[in-house]
N, C-alpha and C positions, 0 to 999 in steps of 0.2 A: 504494500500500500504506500503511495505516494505522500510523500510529506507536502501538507496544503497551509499555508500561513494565514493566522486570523487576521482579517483585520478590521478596521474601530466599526466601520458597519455593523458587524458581530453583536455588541456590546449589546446588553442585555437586559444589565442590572443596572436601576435607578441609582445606586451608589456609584458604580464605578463611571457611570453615565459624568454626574456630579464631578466625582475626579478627574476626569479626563480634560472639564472647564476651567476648574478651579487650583487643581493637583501641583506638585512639584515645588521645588525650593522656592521659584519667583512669580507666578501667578497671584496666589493669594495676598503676598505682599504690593503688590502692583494694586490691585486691585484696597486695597487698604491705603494707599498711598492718593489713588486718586479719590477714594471717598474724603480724606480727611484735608484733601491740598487743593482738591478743586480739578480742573482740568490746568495741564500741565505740556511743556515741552519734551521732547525726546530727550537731551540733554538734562532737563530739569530732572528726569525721572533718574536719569543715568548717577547723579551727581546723588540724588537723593538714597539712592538704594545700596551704594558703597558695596561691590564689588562683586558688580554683577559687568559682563562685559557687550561692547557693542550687539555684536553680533548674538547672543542670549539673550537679550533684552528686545530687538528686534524681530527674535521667531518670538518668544512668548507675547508678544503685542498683536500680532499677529494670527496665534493662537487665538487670541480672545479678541480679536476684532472678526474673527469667523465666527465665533461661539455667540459674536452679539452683545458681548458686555464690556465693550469698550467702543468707541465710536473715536475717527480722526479725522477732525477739518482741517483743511488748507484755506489758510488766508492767503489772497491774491497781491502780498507785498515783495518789496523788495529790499531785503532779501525773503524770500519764501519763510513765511510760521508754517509749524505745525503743532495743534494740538490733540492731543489725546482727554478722553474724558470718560468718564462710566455712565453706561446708558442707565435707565429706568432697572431692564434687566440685571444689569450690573449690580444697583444698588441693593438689588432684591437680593443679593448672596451677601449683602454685610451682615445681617444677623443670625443666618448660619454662621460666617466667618466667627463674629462674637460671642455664639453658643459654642462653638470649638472652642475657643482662647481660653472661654471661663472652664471648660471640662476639664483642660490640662493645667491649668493653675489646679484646680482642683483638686485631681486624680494624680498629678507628677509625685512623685516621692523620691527625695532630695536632701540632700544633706549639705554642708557648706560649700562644696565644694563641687557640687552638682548643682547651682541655682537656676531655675526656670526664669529668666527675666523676660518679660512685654519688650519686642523690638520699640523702634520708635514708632511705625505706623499702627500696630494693633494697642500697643500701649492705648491711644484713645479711644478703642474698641471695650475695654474691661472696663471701664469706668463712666462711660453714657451710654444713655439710648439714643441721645438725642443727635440726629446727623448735621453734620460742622455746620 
């Protein structure tokens, strides 16, 4: 029998469905980033997320400018803007985002030397409801 590779068509499950928008090291935070900063520059994001790199930052934008939760106008100046922004859809996964955040404060088990600390974007995830 021949080996047949799945691919994301496949996906099945409402979780992993979920992950697949929001998943990996830099999505979630991206997405935290522009709930709390506004709509933002490519650069802005780059400068703000401290060491994530061009090119990684550009497929995850990407990612989720497919997904629908991120939207990118160009202004017609010169030199060329671009911004990035969280749609509607977007903002509907911040409080998933900030029901995860508070699980794992919760749930972490840690000692001094293991501390669970709030990055800086979800840092104002644990602490309102209220969006910026």
């Amino acid at each position: 029998m021949a080996y047949q590779k799945k691919t994301t068509n496949l996906i099945r499950c409402p979780f992993e469905y979920a992950l697949q928008i929001f998943g990996g090291k830099w999505k979630s935070r991206i997405i935290c980033l522009l709930h709390n900063m506004g709509p933002l520059r490519f650069n802005q994001i780059c400068a703000e997320m401290g060491g994530i790199s061009d090119g990684v930052l550009s497929a995850a934008l990407q990612d989720l400018l497919g997904a629908g939760v991120v939207s990118r106008a160009v202004y017609g100046e010169v030199p060329p803007r671009v911004e990035y922004a969280l749609t509607a859809r977007g903002e509907s996964l911040i409080p998933l985002l900030r029901g995860i955040c508070l699980w794992s404060q919760t749930e972490h088990r840690f000692d001094e030397d293991d501390l669970l600390l709030p990055c800086r974007q979800c840092r104002h995830l644990h602490f309102t409801d209220q969006p910026r």
